[in-house]
N, CA, C and O atoms as CSV, one atom per row, in Angstrom:
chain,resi,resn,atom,element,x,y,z
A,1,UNK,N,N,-84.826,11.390,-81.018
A,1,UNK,CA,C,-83.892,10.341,-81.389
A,1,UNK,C,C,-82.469,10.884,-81.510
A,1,UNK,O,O,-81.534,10.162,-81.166
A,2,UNK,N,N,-82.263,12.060,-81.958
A,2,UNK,CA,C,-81.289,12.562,-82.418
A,2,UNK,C,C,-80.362,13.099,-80.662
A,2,UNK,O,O,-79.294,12.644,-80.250
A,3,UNK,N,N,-80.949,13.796,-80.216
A,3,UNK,CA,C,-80.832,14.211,-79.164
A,3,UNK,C,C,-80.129,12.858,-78.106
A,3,UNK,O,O,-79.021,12.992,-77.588
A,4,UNK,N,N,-80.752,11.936,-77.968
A,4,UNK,CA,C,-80.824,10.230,-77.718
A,4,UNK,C,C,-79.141,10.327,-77.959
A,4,UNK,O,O,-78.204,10.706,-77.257
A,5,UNK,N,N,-79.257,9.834,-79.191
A,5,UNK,CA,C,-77.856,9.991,-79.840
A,5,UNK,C,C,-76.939,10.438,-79.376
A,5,UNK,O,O,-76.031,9.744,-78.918
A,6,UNK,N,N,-76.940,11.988,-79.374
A,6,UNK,CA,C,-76.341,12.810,-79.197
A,6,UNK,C,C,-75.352,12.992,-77.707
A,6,UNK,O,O,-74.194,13.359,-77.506
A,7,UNK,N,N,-76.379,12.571,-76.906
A,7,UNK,CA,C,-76.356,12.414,-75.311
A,7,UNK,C,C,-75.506,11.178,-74.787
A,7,UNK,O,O,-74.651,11.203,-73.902
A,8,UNK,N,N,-75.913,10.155,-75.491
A,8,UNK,CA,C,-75.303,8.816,-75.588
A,8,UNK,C,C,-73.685,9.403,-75.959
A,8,UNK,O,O,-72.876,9.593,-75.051
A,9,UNK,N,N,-73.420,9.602,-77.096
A,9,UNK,CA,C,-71.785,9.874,-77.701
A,9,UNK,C,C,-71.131,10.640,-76.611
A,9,UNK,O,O,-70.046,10.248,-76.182
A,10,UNK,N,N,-71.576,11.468,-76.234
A,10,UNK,CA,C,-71.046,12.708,-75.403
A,10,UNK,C,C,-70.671,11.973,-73.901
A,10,UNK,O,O,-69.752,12.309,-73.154
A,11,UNK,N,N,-71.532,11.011,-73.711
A,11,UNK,CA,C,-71.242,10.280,-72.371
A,11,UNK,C,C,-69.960,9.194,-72.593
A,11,UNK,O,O,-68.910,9.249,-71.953
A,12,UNK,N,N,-70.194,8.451,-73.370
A,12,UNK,CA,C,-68.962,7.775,-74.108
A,12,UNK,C,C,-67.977,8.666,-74.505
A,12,UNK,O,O,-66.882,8.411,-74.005
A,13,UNK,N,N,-68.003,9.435,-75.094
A,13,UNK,CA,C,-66.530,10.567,-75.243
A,13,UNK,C,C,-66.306,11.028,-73.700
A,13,UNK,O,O,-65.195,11.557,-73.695
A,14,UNK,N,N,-66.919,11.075,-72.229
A,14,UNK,CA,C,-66.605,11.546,-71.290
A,14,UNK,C,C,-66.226,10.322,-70.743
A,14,UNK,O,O,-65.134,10.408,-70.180
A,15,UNK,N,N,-66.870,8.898,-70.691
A,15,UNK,CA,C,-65.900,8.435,-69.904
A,15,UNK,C,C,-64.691,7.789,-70.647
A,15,UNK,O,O,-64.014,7.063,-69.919
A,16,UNK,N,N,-64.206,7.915,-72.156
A,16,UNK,CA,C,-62.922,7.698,-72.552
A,16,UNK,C,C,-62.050,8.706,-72.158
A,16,UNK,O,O,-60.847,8.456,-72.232
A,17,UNK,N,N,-62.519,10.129,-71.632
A,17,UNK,CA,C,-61.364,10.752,-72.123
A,17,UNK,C,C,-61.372,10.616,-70.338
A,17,UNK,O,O,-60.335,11.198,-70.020
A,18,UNK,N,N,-61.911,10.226,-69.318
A,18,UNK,CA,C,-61.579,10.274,-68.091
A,18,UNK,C,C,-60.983,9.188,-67.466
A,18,UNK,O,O,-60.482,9.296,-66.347
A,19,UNK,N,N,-60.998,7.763,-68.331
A,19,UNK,CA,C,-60.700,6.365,-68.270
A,19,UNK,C,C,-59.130,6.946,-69.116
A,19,UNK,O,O,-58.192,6.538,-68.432
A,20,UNK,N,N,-58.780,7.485,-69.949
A,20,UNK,CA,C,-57.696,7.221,-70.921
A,20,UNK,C,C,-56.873,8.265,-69.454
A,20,UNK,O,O,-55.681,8.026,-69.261
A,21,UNK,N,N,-57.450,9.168,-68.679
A,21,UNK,CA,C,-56.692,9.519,-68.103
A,21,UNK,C,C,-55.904,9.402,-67.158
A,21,UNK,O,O,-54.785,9.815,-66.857
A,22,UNK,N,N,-57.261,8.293,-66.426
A,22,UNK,CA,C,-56.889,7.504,-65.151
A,22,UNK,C,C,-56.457,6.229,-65.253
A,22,UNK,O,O,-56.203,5.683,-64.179
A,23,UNK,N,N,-56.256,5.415,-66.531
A,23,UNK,CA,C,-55.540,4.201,-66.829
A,23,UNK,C,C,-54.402,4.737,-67.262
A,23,UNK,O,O,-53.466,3.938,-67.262
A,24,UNK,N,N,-54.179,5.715,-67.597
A,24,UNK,CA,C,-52.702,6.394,-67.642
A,24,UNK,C,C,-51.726,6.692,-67.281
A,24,UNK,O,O,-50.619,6.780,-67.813
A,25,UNK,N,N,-52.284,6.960,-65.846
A,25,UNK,CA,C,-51.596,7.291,-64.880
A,25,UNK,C,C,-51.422,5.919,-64.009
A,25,UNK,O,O,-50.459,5.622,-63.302
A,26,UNK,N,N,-52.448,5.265,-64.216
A,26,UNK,CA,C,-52.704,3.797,-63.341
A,26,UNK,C,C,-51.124,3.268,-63.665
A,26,UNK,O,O,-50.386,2.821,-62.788
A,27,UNK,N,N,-50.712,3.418,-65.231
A,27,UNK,CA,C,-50.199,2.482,-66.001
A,27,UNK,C,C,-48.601,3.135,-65.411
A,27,UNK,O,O,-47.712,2.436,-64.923
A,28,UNK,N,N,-48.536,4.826,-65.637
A,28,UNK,CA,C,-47.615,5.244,-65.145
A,28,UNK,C,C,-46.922,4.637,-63.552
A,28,UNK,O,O,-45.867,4.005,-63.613
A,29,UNK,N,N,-47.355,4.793,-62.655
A,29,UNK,CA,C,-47.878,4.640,-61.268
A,29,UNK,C,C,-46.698,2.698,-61.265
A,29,UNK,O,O,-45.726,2.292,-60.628
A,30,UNK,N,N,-47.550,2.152,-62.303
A,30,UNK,CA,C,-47.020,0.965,-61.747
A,30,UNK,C,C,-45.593,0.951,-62.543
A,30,UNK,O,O,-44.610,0.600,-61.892
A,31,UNK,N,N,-45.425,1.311,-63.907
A,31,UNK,CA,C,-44.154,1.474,-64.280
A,31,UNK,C,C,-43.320,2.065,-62.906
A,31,UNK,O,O,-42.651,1.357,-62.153
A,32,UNK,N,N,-43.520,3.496,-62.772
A,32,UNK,CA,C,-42.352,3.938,-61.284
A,32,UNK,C,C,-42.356,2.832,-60.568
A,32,UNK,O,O,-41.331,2.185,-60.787
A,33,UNK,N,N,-43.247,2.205,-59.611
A,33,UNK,CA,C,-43.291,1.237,-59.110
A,33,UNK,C,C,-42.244,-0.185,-59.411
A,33,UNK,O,O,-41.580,-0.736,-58.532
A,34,UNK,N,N,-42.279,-0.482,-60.450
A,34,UNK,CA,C,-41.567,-1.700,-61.292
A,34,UNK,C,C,-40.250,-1.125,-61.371
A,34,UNK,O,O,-39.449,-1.958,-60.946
A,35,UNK,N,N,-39.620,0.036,-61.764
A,35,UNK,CA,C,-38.495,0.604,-61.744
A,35,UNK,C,C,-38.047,0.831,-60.548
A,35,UNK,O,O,-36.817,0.798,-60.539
A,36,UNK,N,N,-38.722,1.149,-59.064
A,36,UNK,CA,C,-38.212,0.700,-58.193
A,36,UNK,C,C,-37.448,-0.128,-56.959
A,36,UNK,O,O,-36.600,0.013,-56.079
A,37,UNK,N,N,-38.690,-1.425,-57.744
A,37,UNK,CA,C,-38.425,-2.777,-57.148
A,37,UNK,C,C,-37.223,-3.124,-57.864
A,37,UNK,O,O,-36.345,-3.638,-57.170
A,38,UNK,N,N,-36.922,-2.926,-59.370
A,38,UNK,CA,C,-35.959,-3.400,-59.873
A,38,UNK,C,C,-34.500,-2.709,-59.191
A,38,UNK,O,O,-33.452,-3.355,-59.174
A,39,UNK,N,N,-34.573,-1.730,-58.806
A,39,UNK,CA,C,-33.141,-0.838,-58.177
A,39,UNK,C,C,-33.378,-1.427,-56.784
A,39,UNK,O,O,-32.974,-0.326,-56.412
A,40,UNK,N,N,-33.530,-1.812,-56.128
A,40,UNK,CA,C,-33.906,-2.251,-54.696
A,40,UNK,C,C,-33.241,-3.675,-54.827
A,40,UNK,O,O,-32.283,-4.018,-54.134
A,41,UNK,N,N,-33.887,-4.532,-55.855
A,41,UNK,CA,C,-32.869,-6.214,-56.214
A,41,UNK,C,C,-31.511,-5.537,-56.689
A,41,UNK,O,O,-30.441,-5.834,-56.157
A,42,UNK,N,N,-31.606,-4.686,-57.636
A,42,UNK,CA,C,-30.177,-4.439,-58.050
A,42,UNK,C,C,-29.125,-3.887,-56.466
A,42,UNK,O,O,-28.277,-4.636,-55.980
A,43,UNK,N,N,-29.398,-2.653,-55.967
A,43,UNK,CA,C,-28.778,-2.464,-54.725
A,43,UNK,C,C,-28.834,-3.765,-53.870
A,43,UNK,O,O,-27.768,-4.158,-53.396
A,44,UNK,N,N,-29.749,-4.334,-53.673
A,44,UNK,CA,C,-29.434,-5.879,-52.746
A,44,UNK,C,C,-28.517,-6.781,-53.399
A,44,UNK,O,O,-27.971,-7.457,-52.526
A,45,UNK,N,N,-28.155,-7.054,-54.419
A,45,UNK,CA,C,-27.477,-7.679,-55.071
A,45,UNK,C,C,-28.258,-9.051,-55.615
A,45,UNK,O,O,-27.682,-10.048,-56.050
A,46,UNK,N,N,-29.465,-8.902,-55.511
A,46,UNK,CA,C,-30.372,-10.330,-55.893
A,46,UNK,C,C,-30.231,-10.317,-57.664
A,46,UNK,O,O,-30.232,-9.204,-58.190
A,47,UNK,N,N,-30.146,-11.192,-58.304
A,47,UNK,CA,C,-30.469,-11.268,-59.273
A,47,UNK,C,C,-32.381,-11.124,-59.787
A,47,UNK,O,O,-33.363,-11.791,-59.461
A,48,UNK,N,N,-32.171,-9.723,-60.858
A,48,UNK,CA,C,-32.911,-9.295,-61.526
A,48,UNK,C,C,-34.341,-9.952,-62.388
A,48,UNK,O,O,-35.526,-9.649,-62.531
A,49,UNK,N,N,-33.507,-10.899,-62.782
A,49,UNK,CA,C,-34.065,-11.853,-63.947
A,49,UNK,C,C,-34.112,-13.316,-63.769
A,49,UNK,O,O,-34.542,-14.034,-64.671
């Protein structure tokens, strides 16, 4: 049972710490992204907002 347990947590602590890494970067990724499009309207002269 313990073992059960044990095995279980360890799998859940592996895919948070591999999810916190790759939604991280996901999250990064689209920020650059969003900061680009925004300099691209700004150099075109489109309004931003």
């Amino acid at each position: 049972m313990l073992w059960t347990i044990a095995v279980v947590l360890l799998v859940l602590w592996f895919l948070g710490l591999v999810t916190s890494y790759t939604m991280g970067g996901f999250i990064h990724i689209l920020f650059v992204l969003a900061i680009i499009v925004v300099l691209i309207r700004v150099i075109r002269g489109e309004k931003v907002i």
